[in-house]
C-alpha positions as CSV (number, residue, x, y, z in Angstrom):
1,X,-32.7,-12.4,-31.5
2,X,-31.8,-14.5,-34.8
3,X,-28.2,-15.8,-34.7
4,X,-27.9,-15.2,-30.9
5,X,-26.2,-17.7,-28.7
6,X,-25.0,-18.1,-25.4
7,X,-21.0,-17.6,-25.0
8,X,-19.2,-17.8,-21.4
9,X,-16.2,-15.7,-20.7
10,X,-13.3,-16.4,-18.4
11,X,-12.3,-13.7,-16.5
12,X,-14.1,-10.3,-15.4
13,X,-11.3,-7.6,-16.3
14,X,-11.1,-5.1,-18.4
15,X,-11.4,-7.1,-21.4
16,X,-13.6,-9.9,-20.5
17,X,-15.9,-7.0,-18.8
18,X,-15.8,-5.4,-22.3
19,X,-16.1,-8.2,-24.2
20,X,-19.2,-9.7,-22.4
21,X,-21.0,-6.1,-22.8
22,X,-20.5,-6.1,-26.3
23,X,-21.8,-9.3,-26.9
24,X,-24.8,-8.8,-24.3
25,X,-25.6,-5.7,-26.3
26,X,-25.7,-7.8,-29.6
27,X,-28.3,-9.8,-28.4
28,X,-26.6,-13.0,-26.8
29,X,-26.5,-14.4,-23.7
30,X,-23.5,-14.1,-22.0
31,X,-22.2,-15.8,-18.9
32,X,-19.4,-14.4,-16.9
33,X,-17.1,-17.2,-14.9
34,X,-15.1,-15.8,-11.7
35,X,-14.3,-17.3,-8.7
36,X,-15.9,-14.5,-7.1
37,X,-18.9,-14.4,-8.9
38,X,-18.1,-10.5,-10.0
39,X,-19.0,-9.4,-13.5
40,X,-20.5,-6.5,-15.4
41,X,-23.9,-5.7,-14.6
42,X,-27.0,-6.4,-17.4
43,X,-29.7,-7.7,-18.3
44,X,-27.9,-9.9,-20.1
45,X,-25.2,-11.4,-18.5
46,X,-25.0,-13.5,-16.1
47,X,-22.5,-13.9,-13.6
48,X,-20.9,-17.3,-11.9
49,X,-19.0,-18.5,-9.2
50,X,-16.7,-21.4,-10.2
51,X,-12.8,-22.2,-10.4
52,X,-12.4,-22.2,-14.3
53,X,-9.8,-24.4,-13.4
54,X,-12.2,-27.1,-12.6
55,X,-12.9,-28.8,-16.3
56,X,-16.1,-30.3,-15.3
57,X,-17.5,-27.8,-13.3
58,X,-16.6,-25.3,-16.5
59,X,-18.4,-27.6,-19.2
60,X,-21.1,-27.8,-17.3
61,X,-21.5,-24.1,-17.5
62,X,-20.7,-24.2,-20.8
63,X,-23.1,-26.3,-22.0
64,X,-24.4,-25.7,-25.1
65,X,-22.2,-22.1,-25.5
66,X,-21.1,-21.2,-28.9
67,X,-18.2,-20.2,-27.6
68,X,-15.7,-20.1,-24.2
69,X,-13.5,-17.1,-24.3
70,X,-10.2,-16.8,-22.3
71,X,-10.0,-14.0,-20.6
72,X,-8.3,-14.4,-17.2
73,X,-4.6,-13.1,-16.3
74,X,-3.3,-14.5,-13.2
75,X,-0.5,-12.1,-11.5
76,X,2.9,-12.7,-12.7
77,X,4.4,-14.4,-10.5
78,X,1.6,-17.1,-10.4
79,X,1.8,-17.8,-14.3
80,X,3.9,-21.2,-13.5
81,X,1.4,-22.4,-11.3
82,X,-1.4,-21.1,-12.4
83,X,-1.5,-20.8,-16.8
84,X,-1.1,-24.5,-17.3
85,X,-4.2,-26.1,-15.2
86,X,-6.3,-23.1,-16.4
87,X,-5.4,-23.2,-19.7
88,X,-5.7,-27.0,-20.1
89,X,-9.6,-26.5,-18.4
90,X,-10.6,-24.7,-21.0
91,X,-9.4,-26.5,-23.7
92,X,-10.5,-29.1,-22.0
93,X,-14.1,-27.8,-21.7
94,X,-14.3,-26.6,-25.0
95,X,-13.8,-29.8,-26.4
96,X,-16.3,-31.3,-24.3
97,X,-19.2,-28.7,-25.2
98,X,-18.0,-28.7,-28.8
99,X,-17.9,-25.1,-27.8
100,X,-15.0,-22.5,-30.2
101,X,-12.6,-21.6,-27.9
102,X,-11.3,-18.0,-27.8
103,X,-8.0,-17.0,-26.0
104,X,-6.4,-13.2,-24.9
105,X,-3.0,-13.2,-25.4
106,X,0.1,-11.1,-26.0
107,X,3.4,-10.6,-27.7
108,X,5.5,-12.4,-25.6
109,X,5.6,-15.4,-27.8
110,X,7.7,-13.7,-30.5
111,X,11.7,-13.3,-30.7
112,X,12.7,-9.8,-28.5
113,X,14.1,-8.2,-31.9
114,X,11.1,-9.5,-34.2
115,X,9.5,-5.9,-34.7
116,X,7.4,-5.1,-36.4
117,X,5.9,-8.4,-35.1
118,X,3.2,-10.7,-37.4
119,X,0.9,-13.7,-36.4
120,X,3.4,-15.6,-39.2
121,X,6.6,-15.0,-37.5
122,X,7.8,-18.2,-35.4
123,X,7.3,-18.6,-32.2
124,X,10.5,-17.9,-29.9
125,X,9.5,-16.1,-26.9
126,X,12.8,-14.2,-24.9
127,X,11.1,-15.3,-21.6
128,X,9.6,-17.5,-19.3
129,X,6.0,-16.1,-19.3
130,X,6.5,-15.9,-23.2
131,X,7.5,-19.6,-22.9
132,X,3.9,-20.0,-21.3
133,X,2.1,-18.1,-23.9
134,X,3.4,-19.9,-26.6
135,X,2.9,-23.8,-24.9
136,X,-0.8,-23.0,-24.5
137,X,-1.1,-21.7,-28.4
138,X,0.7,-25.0,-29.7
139,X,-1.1,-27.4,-27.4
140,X,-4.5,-25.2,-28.5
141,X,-3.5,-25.1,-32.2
142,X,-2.4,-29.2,-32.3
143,X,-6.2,-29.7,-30.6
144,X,-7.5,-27.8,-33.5
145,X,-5.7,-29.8,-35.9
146,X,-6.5,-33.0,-34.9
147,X,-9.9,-32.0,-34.8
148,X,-11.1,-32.2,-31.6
149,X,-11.6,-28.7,-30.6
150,X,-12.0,-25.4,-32.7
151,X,-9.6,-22.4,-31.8
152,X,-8.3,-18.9,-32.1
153,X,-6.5,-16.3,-30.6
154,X,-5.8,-12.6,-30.1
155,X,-3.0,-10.9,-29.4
156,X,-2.5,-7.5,-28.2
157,X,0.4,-5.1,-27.0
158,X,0.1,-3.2,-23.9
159,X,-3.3,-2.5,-22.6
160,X,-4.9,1.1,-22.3
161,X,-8.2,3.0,-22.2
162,X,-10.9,3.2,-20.3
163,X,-11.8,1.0,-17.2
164,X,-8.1,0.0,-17.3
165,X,-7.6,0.4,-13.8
166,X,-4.5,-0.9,-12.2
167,X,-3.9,-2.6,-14.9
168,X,-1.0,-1.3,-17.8
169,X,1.9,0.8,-18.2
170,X,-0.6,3.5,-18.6
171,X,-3.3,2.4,-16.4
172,X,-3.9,4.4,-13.2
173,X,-0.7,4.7,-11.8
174,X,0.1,7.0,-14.8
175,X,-3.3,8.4,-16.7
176,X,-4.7,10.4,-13.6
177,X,-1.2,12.1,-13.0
178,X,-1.0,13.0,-16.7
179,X,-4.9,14.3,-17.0
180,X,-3.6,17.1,-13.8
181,X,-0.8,18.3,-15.5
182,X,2.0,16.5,-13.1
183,X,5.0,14.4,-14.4
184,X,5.2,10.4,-13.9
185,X,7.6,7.9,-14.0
186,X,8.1,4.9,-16.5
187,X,9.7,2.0,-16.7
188,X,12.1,1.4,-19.0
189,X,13.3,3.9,-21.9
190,X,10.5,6.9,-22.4
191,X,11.4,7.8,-26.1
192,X,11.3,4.0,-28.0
193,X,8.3,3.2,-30.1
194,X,6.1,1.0,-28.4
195,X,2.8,-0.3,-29.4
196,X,0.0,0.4,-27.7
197,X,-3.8,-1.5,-27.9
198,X,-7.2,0.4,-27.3
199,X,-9.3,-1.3,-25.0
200,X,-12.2,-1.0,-26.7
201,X,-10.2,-2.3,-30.0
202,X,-9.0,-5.3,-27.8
203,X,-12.2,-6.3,-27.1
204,X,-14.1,-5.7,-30.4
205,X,-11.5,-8.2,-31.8
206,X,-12.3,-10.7,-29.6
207,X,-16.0,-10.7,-30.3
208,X,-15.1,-10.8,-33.9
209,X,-12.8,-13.9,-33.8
210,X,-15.8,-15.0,-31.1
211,X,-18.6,-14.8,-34.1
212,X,-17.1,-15.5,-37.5
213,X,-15.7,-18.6,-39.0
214,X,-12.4,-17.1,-40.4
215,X,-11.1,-16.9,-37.7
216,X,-10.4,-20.5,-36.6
217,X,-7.1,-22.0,-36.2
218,X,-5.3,-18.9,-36.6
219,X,-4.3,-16.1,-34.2
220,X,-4.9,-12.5,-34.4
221,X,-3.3,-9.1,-33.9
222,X,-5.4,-6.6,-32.6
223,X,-5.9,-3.6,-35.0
224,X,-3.8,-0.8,-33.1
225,X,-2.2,2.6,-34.1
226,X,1.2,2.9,-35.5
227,X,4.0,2.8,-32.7
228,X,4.6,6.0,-29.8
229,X,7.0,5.8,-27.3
230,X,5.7,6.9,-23.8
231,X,6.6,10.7,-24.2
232,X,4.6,11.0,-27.1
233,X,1.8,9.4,-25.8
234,X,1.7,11.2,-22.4
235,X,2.7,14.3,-24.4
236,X,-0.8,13.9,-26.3
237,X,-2.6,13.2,-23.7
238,X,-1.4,15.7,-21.7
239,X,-1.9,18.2,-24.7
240,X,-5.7,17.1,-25.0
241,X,-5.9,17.5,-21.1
242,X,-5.2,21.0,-21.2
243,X,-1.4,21.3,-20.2
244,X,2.0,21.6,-22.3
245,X,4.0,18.6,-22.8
246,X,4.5,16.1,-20.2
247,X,7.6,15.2,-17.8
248,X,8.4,11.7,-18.4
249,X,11.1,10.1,-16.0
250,X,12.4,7.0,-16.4
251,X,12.5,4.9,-13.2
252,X,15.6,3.7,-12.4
253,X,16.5,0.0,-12.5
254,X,17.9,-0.1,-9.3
255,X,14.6,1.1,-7.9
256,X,12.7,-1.4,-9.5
257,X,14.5,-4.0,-8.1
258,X,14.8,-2.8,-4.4
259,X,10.9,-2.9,-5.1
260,X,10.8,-6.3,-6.2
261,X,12.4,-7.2,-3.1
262,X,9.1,-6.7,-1.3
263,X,6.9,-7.5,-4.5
264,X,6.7,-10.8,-6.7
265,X,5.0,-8.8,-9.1
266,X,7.5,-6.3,-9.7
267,X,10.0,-8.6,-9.4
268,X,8.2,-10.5,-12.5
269,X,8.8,-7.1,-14.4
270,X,12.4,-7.6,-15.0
271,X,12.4,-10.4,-17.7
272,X,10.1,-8.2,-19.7
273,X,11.9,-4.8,-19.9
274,X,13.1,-5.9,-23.1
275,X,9.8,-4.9,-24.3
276,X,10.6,-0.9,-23.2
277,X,14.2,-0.9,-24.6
278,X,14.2,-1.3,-27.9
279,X,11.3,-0.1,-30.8
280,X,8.1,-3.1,-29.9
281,X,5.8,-2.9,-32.6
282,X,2.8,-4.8,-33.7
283,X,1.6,-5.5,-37.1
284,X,-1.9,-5.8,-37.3
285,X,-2.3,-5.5,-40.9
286,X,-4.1,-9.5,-41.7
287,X,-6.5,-8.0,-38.7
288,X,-7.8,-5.3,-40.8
289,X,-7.9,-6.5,-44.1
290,X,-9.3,-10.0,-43.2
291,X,-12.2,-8.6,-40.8
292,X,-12.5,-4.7,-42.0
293,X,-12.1,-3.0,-39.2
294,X,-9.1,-0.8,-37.6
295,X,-8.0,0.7,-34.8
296,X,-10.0,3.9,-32.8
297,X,-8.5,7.1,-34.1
298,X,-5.6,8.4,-31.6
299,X,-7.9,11.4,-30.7
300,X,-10.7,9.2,-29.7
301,X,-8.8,7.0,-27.7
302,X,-7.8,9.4,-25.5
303,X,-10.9,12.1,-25.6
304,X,-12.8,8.7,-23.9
305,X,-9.4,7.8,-21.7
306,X,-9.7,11.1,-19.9
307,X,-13.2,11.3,-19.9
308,X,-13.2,8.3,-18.0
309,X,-11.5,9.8,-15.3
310,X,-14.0,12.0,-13.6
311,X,-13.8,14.7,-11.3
312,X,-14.1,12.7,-8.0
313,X,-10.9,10.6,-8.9
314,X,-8.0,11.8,-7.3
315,X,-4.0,11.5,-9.0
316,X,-1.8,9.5,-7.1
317,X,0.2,11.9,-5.1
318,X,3.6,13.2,-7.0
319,X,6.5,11.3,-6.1
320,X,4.6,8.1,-4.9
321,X,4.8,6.6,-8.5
């Protein structure tokens, strides 16, 4: 295929899953880095096992790749540990290969009371993973501008879609319940407006700022629907499911934090309730006017959401949320 060329993804998730299709499908060869070796299957991708912490073993890989795209999420209570070696591989390798590098982020770089949020607005994250976020972007962005390295980023709000799994505020733990007509707790408030990024958007994005030229040195918001706070969105999705509106129960703080007593992860939750609290909105605005694309009408997003849920999948049993 003209124009094709060979771009290595970090990180076999959702997104990097997603991503790596999409860019299979176009016609390049992709290469999918895990430390398990796991990855989508096709014809076109190929999967590898290697600690993309390792900066030589990942240029190597990356050899002659157009691109390196950062796609890995360690679990919150590793992000300490984990983000800086990771993140200073793949900078690392991408200047080494002379490879664009492409990083997934998030929102958790801007000031708590900052919606609607923009790529322009300074950086002053209200917590410690946001403190993470934004030390990767600055040492990524001062590579850029001194020349050495070329790269972007894209930033999303909460995941959710298809293939989400586990993963999200709306991932399995909440979508299967909502598709059989049953009520499911939340956490944090269930009536603020809270952005909410497609999947399949999230991923389109980063193949975008992957492939064209405008998108170096600057970061990106993913093109994404106008705010809905979690009734309205499990309201709809309940309505498109068949059922009337939806029972939305907020889970108690207390209860989240007797659970973080037995989980690191949950316990990581609480510096980023601010996010369910108060309105969180992204504006994505620059996205779409700069690339010319937007966001996956609301009744498409959820027509494939619940369609990806087949028949075989069982809901989480009420009252285990």
């Amino acid at each position: 295929m003209k124009n094709s060329a060979t771009h290595v993804i970090v990180g076999a998730g959702p997104i990097g899953s997603g991503t790596a299709r999409r860019l299979a499908d176009a016609g390049h060869q992709v290469i999918v880095v895990t430390r398990s070796g796991s990855g989508p299957e096709h014809p076109g991708i190929e999967l590898v096992a290697a600690d993309a912490a390792d900066q030589a073993r990942l240029a190597k890989i990356a050899a002659g790749a157009h691109a390196i795209y950062n796609c890995a999420n360690p679990p919150y209570h590793r992000w300490a540990t984990d983000w800086p070696p990771l993140a200073a591989s793949l900078l690392g390798a991408a200047e080494a290969t002379g490879a664009r590098l492409v990083t997934m982020s998030n929102l958790y770089v801007y000031a708590a009371d900052s919606s609607p949020m923009r790529t322009t607005d300074p950086l002053d994250p209200p917590s410690k993973k946001g403190a993470i976020r934004a030390q990767m972007w600055a040492e990524a962005l001062a590579a850029h501008e001194a020349g050495t390295v070329r790269v972007t980023e894209a930033r999303a709000s909460d995941y959710y879609g298809p293939g989400l799994g586990q993963n999200g505020h709306l991932g399995d733990r909440v979508m299967p319940k909502l598709i059989a007509g049953q009520s499911v707790s939340v956490v944090g408030a269930s009536d603020v407006a809270h952005s909410w990024s497609y999947v399949d958007d999230v991923c389109d994005t980063l193949v975008v700022l992957g492939t064209d030229d405008r998108a170096l040195g600057l970061a990106w918001h993913v093109p994404t629907l106008p705010p809905m706070s979690v009734q309205q969105m499990a309201d709809e999705v309940s309505r498109v499911a068949g059922h009337g509106p939806a029972t939305v129960k907020p889970m108690p703080n207390l209860l989240l934090k007797v659970a973080g007593l037995f989980s690191k992860p949950i316990r990581e939750i609480g510096e980023m309730l601010y996010q369910f609290t108060a309105r969180f909105e992204l504006d994505s605005t620059d996205t779409t006017e700069t690339f010319g694309f937007e966001a996956t009408p609301l009744s498409e997003q959820i027509e494939a959401t619940i369609a990806s849920y087949d028949s075989s999948a069982q809901p989480v049993a009420v009252g285990t949320a």
